[in-house]
KOLBA-598898 format. One line per 2 residues: number of its first residue (from 1); their letters; for each residue x, y, z negated of C-alpha. Coordinates in steps of 0.001 Angstrom, whole numbers. Example, Ala and Ser with C-alpha at 12.3 -4.5 7.8 and 13.67 -1.06 7.14 Angstrom:
2
1) as) 12300 -4500 -7800 ~ 13670 -1060 -7140
***
This chain:
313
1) xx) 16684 187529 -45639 ~ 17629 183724 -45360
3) xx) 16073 181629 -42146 ~ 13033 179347 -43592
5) xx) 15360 176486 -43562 ~ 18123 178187 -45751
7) xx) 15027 179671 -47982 ~ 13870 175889 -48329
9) xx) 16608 174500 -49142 ~ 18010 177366 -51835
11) xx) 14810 177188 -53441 ~ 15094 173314 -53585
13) xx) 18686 173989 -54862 ~ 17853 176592 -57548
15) xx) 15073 174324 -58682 ~ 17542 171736 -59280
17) xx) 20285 174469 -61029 ~ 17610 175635 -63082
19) xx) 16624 172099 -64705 ~ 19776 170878 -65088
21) xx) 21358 173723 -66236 ~ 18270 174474 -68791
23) xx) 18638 170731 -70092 ~ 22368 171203 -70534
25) xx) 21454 174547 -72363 ~ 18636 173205 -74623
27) xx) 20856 170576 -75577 ~ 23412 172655 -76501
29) xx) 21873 175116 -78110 ~ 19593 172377 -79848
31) xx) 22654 170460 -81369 ~ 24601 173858 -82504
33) xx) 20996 175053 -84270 ~ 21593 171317 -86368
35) xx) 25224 171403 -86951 ~ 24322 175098 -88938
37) xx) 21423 173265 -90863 ~ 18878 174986 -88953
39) xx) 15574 173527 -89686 ~ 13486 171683 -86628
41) xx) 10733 173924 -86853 ~ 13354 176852 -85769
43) xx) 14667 174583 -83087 ~ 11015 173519 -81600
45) xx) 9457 177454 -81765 ~ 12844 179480 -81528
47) xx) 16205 177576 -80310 ~ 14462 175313 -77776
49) xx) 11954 177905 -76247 ~ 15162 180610 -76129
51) xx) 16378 177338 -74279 ~ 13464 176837 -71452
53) xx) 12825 180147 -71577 ~ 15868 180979 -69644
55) xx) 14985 180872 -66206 ~ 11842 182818 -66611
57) xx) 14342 186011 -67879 ~ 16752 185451 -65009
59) xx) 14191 185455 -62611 ~ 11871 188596 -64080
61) xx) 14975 190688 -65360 ~ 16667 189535 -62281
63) xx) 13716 190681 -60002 ~ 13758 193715 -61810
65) xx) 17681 194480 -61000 ~ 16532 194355 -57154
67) xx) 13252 196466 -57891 ~ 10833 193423 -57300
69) xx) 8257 194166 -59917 ~ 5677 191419 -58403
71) xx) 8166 188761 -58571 ~ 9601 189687 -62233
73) xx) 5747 190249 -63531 ~ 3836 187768 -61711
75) xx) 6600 185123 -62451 ~ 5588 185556 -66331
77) xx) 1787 185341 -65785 ~ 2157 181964 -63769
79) xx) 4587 180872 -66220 ~ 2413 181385 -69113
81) xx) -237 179751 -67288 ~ 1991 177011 -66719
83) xx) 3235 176655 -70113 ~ -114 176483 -71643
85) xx) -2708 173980 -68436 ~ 288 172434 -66614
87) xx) 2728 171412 -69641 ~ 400 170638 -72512
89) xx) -1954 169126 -69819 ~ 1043 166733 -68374
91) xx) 2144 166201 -71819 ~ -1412 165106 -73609
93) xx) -1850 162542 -70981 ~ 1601 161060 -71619
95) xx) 877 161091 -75556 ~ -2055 162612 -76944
97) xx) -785 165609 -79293 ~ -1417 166208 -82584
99) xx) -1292 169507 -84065 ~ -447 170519 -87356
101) xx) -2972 172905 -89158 ~ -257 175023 -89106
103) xx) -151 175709 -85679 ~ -3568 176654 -85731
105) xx) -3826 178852 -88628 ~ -134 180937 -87443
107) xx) 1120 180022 -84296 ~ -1983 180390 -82631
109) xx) -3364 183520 -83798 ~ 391 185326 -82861
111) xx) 20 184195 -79352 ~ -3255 185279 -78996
113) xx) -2685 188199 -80026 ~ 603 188487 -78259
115) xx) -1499 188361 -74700 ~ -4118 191013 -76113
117) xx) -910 193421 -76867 ~ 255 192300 -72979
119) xx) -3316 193324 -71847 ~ -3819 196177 -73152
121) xx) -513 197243 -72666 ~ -1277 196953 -68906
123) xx) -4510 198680 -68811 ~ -2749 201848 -70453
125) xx) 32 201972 -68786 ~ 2930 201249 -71127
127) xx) 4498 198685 -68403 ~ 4240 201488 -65655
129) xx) 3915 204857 -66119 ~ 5178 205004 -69513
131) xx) 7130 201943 -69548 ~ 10362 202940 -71761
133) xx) 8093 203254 -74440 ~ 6264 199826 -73789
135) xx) 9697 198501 -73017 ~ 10756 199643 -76356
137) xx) 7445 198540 -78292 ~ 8061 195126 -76687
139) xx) 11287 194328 -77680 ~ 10645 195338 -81516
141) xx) 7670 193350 -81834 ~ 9537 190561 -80511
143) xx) 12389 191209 -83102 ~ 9142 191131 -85637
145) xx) 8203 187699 -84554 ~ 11729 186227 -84587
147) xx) 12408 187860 -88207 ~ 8816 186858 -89326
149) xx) 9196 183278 -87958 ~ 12689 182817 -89331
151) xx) 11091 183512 -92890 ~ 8384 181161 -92539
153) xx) 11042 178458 -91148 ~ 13009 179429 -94034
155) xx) 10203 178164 -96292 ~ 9767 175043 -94435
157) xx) 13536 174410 -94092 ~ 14237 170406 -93450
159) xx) 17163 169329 -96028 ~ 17658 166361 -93989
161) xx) 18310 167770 -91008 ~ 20609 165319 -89313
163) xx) 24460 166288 -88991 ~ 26907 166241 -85706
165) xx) 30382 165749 -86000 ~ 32029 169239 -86611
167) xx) 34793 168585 -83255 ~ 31430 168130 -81161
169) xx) 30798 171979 -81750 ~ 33292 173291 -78944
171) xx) 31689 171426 -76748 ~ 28167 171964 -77394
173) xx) 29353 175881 -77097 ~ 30439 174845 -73660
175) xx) 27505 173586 -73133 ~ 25415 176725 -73786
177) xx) 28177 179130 -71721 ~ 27928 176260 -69084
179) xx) 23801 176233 -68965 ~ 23322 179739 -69194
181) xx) 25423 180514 -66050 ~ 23985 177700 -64277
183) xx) 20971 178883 -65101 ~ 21534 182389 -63620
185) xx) 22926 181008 -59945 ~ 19635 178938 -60041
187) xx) 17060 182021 -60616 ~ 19452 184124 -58190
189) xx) 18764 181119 -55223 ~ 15124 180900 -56306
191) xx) 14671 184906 -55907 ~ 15886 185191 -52379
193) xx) 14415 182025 -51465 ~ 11058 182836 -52573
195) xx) 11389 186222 -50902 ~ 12331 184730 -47533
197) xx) 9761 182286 -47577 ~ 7082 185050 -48250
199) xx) 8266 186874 -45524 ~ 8336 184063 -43013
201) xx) 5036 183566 -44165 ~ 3690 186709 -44945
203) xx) 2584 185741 -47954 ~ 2136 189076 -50899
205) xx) 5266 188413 -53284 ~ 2792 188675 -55988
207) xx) 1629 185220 -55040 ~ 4671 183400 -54386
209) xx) 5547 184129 -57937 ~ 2646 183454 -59829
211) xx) 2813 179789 -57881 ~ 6015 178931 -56741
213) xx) 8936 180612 -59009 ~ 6390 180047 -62046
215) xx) 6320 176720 -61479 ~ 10010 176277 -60869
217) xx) 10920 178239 -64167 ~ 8559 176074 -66102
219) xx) 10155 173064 -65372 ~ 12253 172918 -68519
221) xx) 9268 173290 -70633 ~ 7187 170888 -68814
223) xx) 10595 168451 -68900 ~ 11586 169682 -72788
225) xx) 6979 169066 -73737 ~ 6983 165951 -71751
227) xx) 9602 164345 -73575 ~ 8522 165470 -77315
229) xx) 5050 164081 -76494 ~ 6687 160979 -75674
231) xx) 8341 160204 -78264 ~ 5429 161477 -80569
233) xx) 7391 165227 -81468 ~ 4170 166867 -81013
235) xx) 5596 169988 -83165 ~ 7918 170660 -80457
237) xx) 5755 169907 -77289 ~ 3292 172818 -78623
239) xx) 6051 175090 -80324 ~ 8570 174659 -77214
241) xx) 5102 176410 -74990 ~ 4354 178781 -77973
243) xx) 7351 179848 -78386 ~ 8390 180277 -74287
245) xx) 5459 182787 -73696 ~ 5944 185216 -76854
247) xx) 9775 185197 -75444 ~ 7745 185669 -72289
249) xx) 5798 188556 -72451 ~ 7883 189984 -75339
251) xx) 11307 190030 -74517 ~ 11497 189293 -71190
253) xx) 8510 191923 -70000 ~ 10438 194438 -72382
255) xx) 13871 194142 -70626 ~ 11929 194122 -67310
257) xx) 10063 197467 -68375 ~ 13347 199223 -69363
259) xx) 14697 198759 -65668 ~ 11305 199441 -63372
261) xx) 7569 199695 -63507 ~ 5790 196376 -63326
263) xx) 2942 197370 -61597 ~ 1322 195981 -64388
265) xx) -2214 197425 -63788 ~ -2491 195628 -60131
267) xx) -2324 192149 -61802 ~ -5149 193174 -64590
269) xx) -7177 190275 -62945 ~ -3949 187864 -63425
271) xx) -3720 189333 -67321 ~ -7777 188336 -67716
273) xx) -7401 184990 -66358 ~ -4015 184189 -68971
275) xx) -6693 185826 -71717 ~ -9157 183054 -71113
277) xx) -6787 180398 -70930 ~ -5324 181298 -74136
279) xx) -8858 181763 -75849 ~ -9579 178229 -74595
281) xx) -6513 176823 -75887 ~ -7884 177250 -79921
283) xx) -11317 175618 -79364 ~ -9077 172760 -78017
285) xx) -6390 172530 -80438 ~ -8946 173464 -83708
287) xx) -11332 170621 -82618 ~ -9737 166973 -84196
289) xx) -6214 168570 -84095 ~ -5334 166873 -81416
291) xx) -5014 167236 -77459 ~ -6528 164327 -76044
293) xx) -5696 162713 -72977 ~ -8459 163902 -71495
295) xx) -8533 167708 -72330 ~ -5462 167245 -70881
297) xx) -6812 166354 -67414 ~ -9237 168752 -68026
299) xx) -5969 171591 -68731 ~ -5226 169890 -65321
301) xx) -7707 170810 -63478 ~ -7790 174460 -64351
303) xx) -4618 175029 -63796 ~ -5619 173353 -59899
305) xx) -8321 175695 -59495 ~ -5743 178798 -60789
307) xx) -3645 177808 -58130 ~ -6258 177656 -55671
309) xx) -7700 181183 -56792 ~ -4593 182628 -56417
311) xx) -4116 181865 -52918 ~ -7557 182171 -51684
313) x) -7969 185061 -53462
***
């Protein structure tokens, strides 16, 4: 374990790997999608939330390589939390955000249903007990969603989708090799900092991750949502947070499964709480098809009294 100084400052120095490494990533990964003629629906929803999704499966898969099953599942819940009061709530009250009936009809029905599968999952043990199987389950549905999503992306393919100079291609393939291990010493400092500073303060692991590390690892998404909503690329502010918690709970809680048991059923109070939150995200989003400024201060403020709960609690 690292003194509380050393924890302090690795976990201000992941923090810092992790966002600029995930920037470097999504923008690599981002500009290679275009150069293929990918269409910006598959960059918002797929390319750019495999992007800011990154730190979230170094951390949980990471966790799960040292036997940490708080950390690696309780980094996911807070992340998911994060994704959907913390981002879209920061991000409304830069620009309010318009939603596309689309996204209310599709998107939002798959992740709704994604955290039921996550839920019930956890109540019968597939994450524990018989976790290959969940594991297994998992990962194919999330192959499912990427095929299905490709095919509806497919559909709605953008012919005049902008093109980069091919010699630019090497280096945006840097850029992804560059980001991606970047990305990985960041999670690494933010997993034994976070461990030695809930040792120092005796503070459950489970907490630390479902506050600290989940914030941390959301920082490309709240940076990535931020930004869209600025310049008015609503699509991508609410795909980017769509798309990071299906590669979430999917894929990353799948690889995690396949190495140790979560201890999924001890954070079935966690799992209820992301329900709600995700129930009260389609009242919000079907009403005017838009996030207004103030729903988001009202996203806000929930995710302030999550944080609270979790450490009173």
């Amino acid at each position: 374990m690292l003194s509380i100084g050393l924890a302090i400052l690795a976990f201000i120095v992941g923090v810092i790997f992790l966002y600029k490494c995930s920037d470097i990533l999504v923008d690599g990964t981002s500009k290679t999608a275009v150069q293929l003629g990918i269409s910006s629906l598959i960059i918002s929803v797929i390319v750019v939330a495999f992007g800011t999704s990154a730190p979230e499966f170094a951390i949980s898969v990471g966790a799960a390589f040292q036997s940490h099953a708080d950390i690696s599942m309780g980094n996911i819940i807070g992340s998911c939390v994060a994704n959907l009061l913390l981002v879209l709530g920061v991000s409304a009250i830069i620009r309010p955000i318009k939603v596309k009936k689309t996204i209310i009809k599709r998107e939002m029905p798959i992740i709704i249903g994604v955290t039921i599968v996550l839920l019930l999952s956890s109540f019968f043990g597939l994450l524990d007990t018989h976790r290959l199987i969940g594991g297994v389950i998992f990962l194919v549905l999330f192959a499912v969603f990427i095929v299905y999503f490709i095919q509806c992306a497919k559909k709605e393919r953008n012919n005049d989708v902008e093109k980069y100079e091919s010699g630019k291609t090497l280096k945006n393939i840097i850029f992804i090799i560059l980001g991606i291990a970047g990305v990985v010493v960041g999670a690494l400092l933010l997993i034994e900092s976070a461990l030695s500073i809930a040792d120092f303060f005796g503070i459950p692991e489970m907490i630390i991750a479902l506050s600290m590390v989940a914030v941390g690892t959301s920082l490309p998404e709240l940076v990535v949502s931020a930004m869209a909503a600025y310049k008015n690329e609503s699509d991508i502010a609410v795909g980017n947070v769509i798309g990071s918690n299906v590669f979430n709970i999917f894929l990353i809680l799948g690889a995690s499964a396949l190495l140790i048991p979560l201890n999924a059923l001890n954070s079935i109070g966690n799992l209820l709480i992301l329900m709600v939150v995700t129930l009260v995200m389609f009242p919000i989003l079907y009403t005017g098809h838009v996030i207004s400024r103030k729903e988001g201060v009202f996203l806000l403020v929930l995710y302030l009294f999550f944080i609270c709960y979790i450490f009173l609690a």
